[in-house]
Residue frames relative to the residue before (quaternion, step in Angstrom):
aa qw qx qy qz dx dy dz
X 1.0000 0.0000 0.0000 0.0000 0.00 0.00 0.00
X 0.3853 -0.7249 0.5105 0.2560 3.51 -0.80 0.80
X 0.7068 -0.3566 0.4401 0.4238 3.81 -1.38 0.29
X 0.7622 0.0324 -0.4130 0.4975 3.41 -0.27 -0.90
X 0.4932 0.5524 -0.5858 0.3293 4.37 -0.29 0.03
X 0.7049 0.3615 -0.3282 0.5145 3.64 0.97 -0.55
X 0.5730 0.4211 -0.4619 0.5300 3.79 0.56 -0.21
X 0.6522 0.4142 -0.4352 0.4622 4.02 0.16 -0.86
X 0.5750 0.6066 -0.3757 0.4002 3.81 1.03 -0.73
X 0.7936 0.4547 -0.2178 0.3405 3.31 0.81 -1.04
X 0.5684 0.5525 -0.1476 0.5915 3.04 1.67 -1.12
X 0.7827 -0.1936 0.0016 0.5915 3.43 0.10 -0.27
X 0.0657 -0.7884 0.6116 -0.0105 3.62 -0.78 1.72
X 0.5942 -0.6775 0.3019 0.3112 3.15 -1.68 1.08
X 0.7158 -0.4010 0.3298 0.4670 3.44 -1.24 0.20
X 0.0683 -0.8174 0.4004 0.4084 3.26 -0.59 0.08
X 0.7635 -0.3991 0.2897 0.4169 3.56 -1.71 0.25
X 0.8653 0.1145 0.0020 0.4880 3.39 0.47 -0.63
X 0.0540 -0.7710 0.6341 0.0218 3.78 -0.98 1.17
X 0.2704 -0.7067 0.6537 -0.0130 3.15 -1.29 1.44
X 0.5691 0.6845 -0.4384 -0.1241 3.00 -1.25 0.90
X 0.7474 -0.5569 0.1102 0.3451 3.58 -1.06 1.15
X 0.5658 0.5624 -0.3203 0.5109 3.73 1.11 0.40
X 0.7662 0.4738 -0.0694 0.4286 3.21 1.41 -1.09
X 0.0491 -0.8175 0.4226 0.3881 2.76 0.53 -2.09
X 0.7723 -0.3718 0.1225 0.5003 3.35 -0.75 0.57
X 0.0652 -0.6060 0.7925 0.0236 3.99 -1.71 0.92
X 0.3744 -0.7111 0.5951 0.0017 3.18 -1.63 0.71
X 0.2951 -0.8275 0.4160 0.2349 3.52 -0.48 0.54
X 0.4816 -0.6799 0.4964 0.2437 3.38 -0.52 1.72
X 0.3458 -0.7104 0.6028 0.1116 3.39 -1.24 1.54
X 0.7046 0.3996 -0.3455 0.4739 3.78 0.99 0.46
X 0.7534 0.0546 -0.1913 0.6268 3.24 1.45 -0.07
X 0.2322 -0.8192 0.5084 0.1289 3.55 0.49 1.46
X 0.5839 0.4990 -0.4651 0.4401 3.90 0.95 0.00
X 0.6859 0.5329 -0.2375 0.4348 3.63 0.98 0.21
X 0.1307 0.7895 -0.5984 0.0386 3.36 -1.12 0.25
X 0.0842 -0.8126 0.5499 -0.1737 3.39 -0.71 0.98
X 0.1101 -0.6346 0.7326 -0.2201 3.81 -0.98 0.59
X 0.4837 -0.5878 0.5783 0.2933 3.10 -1.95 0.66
X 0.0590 0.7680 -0.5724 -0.2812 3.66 -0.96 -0.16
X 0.6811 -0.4065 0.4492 0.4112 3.43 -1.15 -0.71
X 0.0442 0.7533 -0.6561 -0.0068 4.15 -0.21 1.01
X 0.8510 -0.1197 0.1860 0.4764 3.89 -0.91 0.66
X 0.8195 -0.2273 0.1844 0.4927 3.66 0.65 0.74
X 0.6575 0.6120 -0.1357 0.4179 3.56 1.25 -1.12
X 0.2045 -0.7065 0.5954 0.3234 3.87 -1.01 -0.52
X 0.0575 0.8538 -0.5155 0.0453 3.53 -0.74 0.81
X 0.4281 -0.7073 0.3599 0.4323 3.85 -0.27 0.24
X 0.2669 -0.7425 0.5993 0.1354 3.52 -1.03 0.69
X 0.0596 -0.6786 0.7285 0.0725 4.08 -0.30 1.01
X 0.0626 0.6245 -0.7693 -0.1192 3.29 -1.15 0.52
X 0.0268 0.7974 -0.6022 0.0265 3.89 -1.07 0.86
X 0.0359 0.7757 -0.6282 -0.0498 3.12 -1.43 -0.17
X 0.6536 -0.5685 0.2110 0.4529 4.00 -0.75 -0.10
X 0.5510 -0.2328 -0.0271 0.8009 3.19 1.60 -0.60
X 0.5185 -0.7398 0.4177 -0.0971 2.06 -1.70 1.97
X 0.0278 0.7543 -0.6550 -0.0357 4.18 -0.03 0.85
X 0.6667 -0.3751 0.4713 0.4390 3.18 -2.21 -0.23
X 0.5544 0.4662 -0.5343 0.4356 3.83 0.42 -0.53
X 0.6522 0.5139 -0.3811 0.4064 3.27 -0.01 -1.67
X 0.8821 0.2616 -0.2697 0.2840 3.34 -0.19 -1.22
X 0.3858 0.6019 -0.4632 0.5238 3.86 1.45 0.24
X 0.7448 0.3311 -0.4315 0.3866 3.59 0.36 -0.43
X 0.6330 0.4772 -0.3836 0.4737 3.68 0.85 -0.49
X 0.4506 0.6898 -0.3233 0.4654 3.57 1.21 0.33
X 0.8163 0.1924 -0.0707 0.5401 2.98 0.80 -1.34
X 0.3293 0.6080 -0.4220 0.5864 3.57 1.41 0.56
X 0.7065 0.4350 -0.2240 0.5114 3.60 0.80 -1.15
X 0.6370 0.5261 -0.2453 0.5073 3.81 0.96 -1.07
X 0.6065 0.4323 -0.3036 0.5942 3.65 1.07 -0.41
X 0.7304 0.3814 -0.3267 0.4630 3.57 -0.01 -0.26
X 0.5484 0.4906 -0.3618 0.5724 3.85 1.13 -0.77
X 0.6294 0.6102 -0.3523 0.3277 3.64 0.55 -0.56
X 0.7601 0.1363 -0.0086 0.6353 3.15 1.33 -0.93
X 0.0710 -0.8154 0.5734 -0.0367 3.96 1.20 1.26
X 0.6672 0.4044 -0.3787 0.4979 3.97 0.28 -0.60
X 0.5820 0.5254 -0.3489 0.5132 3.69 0.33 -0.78
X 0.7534 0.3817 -0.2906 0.4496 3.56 -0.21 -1.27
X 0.7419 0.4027 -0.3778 0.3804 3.81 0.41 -0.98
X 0.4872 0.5948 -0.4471 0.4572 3.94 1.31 -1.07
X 0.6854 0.3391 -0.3727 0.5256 4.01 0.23 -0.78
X 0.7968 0.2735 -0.4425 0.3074 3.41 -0.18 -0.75
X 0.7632 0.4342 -0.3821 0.2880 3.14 0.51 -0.16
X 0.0955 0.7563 -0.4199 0.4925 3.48 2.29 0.09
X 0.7133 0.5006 -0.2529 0.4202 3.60 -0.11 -2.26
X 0.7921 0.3398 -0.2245 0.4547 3.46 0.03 -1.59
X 0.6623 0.3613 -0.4867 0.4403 3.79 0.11 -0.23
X 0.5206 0.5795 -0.4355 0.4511 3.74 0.79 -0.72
X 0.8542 0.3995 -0.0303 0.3315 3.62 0.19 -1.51
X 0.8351 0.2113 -0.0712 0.5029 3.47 1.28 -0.88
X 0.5334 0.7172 -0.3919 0.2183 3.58 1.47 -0.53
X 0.5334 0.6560 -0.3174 0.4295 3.29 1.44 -1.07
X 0.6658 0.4484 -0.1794 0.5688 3.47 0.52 -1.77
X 0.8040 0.2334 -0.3523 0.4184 4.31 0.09 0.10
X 0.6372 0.4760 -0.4106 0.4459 3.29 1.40 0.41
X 0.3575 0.6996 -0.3408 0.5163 3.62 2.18 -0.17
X 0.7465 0.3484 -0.2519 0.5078 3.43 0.73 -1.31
X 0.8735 0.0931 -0.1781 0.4435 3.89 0.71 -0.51
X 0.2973 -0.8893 0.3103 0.1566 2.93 0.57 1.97
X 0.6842 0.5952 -0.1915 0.3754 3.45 1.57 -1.42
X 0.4301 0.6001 -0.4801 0.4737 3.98 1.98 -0.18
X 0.0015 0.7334 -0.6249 -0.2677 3.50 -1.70 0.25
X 0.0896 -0.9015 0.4186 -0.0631 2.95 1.32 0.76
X 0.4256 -0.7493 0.4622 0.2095 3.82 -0.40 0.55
X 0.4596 -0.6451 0.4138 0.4488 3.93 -0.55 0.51
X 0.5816 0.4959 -0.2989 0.5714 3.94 1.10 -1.14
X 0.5656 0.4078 -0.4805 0.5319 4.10 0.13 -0.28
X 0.8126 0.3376 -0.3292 0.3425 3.43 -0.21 -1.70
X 0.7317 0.4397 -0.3759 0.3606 3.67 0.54 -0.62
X 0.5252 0.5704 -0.4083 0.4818 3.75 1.10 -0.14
X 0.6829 0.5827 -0.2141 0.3851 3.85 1.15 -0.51
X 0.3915 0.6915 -0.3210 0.5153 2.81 2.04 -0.48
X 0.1279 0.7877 -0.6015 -0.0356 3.78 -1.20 0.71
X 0.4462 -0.7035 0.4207 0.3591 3.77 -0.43 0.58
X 0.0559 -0.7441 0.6653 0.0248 3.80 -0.86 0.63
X 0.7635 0.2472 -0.2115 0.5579 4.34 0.77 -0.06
X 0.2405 0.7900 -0.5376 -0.1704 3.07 -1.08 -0.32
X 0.0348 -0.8374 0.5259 0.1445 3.51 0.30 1.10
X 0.0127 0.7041 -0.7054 0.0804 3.91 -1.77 0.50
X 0.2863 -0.7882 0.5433 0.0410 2.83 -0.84 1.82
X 0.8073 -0.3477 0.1992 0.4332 3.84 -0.96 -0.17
X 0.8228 0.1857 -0.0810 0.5310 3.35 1.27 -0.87
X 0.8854 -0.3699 0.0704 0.2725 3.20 0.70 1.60
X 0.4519 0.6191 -0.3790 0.5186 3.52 1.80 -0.32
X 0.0507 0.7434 -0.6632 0.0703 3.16 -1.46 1.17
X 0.3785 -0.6570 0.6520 -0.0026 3.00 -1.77 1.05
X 0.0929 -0.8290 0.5502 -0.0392 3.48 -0.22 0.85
X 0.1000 0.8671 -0.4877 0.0151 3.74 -0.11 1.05
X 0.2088 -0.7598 0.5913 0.1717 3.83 -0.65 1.34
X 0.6566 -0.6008 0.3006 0.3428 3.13 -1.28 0.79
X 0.7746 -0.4299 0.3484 0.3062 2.85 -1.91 1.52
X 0.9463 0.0260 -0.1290 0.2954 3.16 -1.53 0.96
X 0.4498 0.4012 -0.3949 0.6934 3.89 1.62 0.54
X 0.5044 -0.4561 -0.7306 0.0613 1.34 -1.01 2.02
X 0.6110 0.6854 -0.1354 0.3723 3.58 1.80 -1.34
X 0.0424 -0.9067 0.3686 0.2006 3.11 0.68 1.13
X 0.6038 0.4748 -0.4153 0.4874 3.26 -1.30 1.02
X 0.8326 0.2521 -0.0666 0.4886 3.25 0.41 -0.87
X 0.5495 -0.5694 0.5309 0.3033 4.43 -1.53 -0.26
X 0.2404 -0.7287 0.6180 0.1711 3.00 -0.12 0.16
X 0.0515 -0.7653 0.6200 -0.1652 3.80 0.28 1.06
X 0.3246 -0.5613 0.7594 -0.0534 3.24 -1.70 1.55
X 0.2872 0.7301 -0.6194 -0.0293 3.90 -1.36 -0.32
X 0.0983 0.7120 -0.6823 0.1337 3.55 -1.27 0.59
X 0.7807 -0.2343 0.3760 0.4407 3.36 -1.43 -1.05
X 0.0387 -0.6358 0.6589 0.4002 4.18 -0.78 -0.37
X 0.4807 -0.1203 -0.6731 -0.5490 0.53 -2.29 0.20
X 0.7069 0.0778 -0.1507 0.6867 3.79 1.35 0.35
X 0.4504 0.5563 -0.6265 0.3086 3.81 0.18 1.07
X 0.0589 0.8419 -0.5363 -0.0114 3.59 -0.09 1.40
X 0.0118 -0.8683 0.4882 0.0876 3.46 -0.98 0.41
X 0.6850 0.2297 -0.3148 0.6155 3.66 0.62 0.15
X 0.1513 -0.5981 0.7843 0.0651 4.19 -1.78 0.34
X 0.1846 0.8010 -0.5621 0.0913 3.38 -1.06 0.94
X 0.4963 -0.7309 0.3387 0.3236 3.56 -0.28 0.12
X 0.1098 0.7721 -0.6249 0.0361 4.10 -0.03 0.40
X 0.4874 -0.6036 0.5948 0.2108 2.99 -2.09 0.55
């Protein structure tokens, strides 16, 4: 490595490839979206993916979206009742439009909801994704707001 590659190293160092930590356990850094990293963890008994991101990603940065994440695990029943509050509020109407012939209750459908993502960037933004293709098929049904359970928008992503 040349002098100035080791001063730009010091001054501004790369993300690194892999974040440990002792609450969590180990995330990897996604070789297609190196601003990411993700790992299974443990959600209320369950496994679910944790993304913790940010634009450029450091160890501070990514401790705080840690403990953003560690605050919401704290209170797994709480966090899912809102998000999933959000998504009946926002989306039930628009999946009972699409399957006119379901009478599916709003308190049934939102109890069916299960988390499978959660992404959380450094300063507290979350993305809450229920599992692929329940109910909208094709698609997540994704919540997001603030953690650890102030949601405010449901929307559908692939």
């Amino acid at each position: 490595m040349s002098l100035i590659g080791f001063v730009i190293d010091r001054i501004f160092p790369p993300p690194p490839t892999v974040f440990e930590h002792p609450g969590i356990g180990r995330l990897e850094q996604d070789r297609h979206r190196p601003n990411c990293y993700a790992g299974a963890v443990d959600w209320d008994g369950t496994q679910v993916t944790l993304i913790l991101h940010g634009d450029k990603p450091t160890t501070g940065g990514l401790k705080n979206a840690a403990q953003h994440f560690l605050a919401m695990r704290a209170n797994a029943a709480q966090v899912l009742k809102a998000a999933a509050d959000i998504a009946g509020a926002q989306k039930y109407e628009q999946w009972r439009d699409e399957r006119f012939e379901n009478d599916t209750p709003l308190a049934q459908w939102k109890a069916a909801l299960t988390i499978e993502r959660i992404w959380i960037d450094p300063l507290g933004h979350i993305g809450v994704d229920f599992a692929f293709n329940q109910p909208f098929e094709g698609h997540y049904l994704t919540v997001s707001g603030v953690a650890p359970d102030r949601f405010e928008y449901a929307n559908l992503s692939i």
